[in-house]
C-alpha positions as CSV (number, residue, x, y, z in Angstrom):
1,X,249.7,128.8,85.7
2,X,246.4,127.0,86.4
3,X,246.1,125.9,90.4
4,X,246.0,122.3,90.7
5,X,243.1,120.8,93.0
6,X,244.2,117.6,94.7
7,X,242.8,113.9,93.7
8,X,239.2,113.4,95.2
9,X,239.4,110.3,94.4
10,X,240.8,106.7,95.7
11,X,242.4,105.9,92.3
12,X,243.6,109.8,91.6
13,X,244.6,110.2,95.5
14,X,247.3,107.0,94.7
15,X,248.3,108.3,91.7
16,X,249.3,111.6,93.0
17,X,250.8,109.7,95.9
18,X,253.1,107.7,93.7
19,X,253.7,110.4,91.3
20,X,252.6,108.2,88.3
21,X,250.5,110.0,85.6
22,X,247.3,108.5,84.5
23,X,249.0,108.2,80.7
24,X,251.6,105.9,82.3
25,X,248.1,103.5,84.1
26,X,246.6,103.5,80.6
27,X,249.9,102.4,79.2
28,X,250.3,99.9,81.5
29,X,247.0,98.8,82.2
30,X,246.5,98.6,78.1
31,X,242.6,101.0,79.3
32,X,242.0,103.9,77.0
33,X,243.6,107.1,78.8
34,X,240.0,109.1,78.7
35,X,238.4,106.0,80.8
36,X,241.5,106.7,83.5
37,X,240.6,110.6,83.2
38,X,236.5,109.6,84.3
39,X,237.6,107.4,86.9
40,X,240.0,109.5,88.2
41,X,237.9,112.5,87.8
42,X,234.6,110.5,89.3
43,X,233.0,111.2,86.1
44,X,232.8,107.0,85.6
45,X,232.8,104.4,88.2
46,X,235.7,101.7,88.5
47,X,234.8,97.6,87.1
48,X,236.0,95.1,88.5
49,X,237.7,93.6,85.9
50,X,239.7,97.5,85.2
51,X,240.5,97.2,89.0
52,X,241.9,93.9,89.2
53,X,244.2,94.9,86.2
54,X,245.3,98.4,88.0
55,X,245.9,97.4,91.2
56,X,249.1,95.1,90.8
57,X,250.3,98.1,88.5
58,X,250.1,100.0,91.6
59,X,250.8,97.7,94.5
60,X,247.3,98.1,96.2
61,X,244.5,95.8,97.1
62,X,241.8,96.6,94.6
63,X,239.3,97.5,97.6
64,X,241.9,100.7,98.0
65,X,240.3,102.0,94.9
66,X,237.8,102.6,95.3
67,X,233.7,100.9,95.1
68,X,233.1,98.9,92.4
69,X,229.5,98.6,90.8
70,X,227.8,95.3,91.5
71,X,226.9,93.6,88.8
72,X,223.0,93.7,88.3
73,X,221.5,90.3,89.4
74,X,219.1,88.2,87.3
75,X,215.8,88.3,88.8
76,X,214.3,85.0,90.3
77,X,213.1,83.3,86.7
78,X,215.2,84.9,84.5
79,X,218.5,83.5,83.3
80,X,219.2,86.2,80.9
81,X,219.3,83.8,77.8
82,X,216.6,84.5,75.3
């Protein structure tokens, strides 16, 4: 039987907490269940937009899950429209 490490991470840390599987979050959440597996596994960082769908799934603030990447910000002069 393989040994089971424990969640390093804020999103995999609640999960195990809640006893919800990550298939049940992609489910719910209607996110592929390999972009749960990076996030939980730290391979991929949490968006915003993927946090503020997960959190009310879970009953947590979206700041409990974790950072979220800023978005990059348009430097003085550019507006990012060609």
């Amino acid at each position: 039987m393989p040994v089971l490490t424990p969640p390093t991470t804020p999103l995999g840390r609640i999960l195990a907490e809640q006893g919800r599987k990550q298939t049940w979050l992609a489910e719910q959440a209607g996110l592929s269940k390999s972009y749960i597996n990076f996030v939980v596994s730290g391979r991929r960082p949490l968006s915003r937009g993927s946090a503020a769908l997960i959190a009310p799934l879970l009953g947590v603030d979206p700041a409990d899950l974790g950072p979220v990447p800023r978005r990059p910000r348009a430097r003085s002069g550019q507006t990012g429209v060609d």
